[in-house]
C-alpha positions as CSV (number, residue, x, y, z in Angstrom):
1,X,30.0,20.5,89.4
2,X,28.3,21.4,92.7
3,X,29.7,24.3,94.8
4,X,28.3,22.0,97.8
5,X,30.8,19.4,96.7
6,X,32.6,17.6,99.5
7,X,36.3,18.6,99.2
8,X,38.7,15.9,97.7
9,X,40.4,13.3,100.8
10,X,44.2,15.6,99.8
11,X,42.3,18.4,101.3
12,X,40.7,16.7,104.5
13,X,44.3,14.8,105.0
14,X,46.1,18.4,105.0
15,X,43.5,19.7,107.6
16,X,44.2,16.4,109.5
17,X,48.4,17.6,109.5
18,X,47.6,21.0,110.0
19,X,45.7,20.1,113.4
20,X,48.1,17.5,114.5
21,X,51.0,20.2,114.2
22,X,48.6,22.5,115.5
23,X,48.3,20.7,118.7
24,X,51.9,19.8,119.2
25,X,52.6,23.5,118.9
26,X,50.2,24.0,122.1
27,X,51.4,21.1,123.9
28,X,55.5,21.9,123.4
29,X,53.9,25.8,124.5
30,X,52.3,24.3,127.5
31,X,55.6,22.5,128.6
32,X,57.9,25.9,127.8
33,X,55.4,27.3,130.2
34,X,55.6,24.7,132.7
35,X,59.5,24.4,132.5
36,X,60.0,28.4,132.8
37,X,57.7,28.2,135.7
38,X,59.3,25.5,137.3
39,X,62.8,27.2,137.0
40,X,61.0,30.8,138.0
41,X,60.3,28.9,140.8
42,X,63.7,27.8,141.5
43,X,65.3,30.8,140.6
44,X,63.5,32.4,143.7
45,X,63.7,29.6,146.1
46,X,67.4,29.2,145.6
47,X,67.4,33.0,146.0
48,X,65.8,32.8,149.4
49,X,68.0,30.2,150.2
50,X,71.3,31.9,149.6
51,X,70.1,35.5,151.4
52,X,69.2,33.5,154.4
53,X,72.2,31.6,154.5
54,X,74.0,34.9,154.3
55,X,72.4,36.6,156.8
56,X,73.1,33.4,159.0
57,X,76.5,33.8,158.4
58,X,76.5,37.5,158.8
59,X,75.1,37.0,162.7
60,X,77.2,34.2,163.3
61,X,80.2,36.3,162.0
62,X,78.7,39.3,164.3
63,X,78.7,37.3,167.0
64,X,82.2,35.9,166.6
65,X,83.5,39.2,166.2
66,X,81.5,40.5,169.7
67,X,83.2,37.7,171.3
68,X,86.6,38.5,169.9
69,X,86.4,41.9,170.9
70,X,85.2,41.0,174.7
71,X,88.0,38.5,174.8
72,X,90.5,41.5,173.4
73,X,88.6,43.6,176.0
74,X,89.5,41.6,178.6
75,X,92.7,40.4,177.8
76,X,93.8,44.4,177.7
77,X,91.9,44.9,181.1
78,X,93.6,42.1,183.1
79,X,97.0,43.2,181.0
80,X,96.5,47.0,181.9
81,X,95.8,45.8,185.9
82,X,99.2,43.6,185.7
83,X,101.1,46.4,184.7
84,X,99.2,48.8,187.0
85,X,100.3,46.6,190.1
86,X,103.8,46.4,189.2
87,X,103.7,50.0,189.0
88,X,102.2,50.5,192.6
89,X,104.9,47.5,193.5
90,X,107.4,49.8,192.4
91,X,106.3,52.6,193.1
92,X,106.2,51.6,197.4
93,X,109.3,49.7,197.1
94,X,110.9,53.3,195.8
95,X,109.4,55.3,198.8
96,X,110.5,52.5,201.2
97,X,114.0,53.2,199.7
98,X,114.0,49.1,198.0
99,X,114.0,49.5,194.4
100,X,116.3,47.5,192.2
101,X,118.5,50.6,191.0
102,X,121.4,52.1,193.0
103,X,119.9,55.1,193.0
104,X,116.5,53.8,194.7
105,X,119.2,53.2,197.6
106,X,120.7,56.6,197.3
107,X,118.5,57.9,200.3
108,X,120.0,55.1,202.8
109,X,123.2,55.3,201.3
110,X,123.1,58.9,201.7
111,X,122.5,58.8,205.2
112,X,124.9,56.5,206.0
113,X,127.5,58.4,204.7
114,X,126.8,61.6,206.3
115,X,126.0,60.0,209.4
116,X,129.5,60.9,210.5
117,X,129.4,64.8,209.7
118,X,126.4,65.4,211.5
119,X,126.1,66.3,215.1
120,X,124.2,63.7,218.1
């Protein structure tokens, strides 16, 4: 026997497997890459997605809540002016000597009854 001898068809038909797994192997490798890129890909768009939609919703809340507080603002204002002109209200009906009470009236009452101990 030659040491140049072809080798037997066994041999060439197990080189023939060993290539066809061999190029499955890189083709399932190239689709695991492709199918982790994609979902990297996803991953960080949905990512993007959700931190803009929360910093949407974080100036639309901040801007809810500046609204809130100038309605509360003004609300208390126009409350506070009410309360401050029912004051003043009472406040010159006392001097004039026309408050609700009996003793807002004492001043008039007062003078009418010592009206008759004093002298013309």
């Amino acid at each position: 026997m030659s040491t140049s001898a072809p080798p037997s068809g066994t041999t060439l038909g197990s080189i023939d497997a060993l290539k066809r797994v061999k190029a499955t192997e890189t083709d399932w490798e190239e689709k695991l890459q492709g199918a982790r890129r994609a979902a990297e890909e996803a991953i960080a768009r949905l990512r993007d997605e959700s931190e803009a939609a929360v910093k949407g919703v974080q100036a639309a809340a901040e801007a809810d809540r500046a609204r809130a507080v100038q309605a509360a603002r003004a609300d208390a204002d126009r409350e506070a002016a009410e309360i401050l002109a029912a004051g003043t209200r009472a406040a010159e009906s006392a001097a004039r000597g026309e408050g609700k009470r009996p003793s807002d009236k004492k001043d008039p009452i007062l003078a009418a009854v010592l009206a008759g101990f004093l002298k013309d």
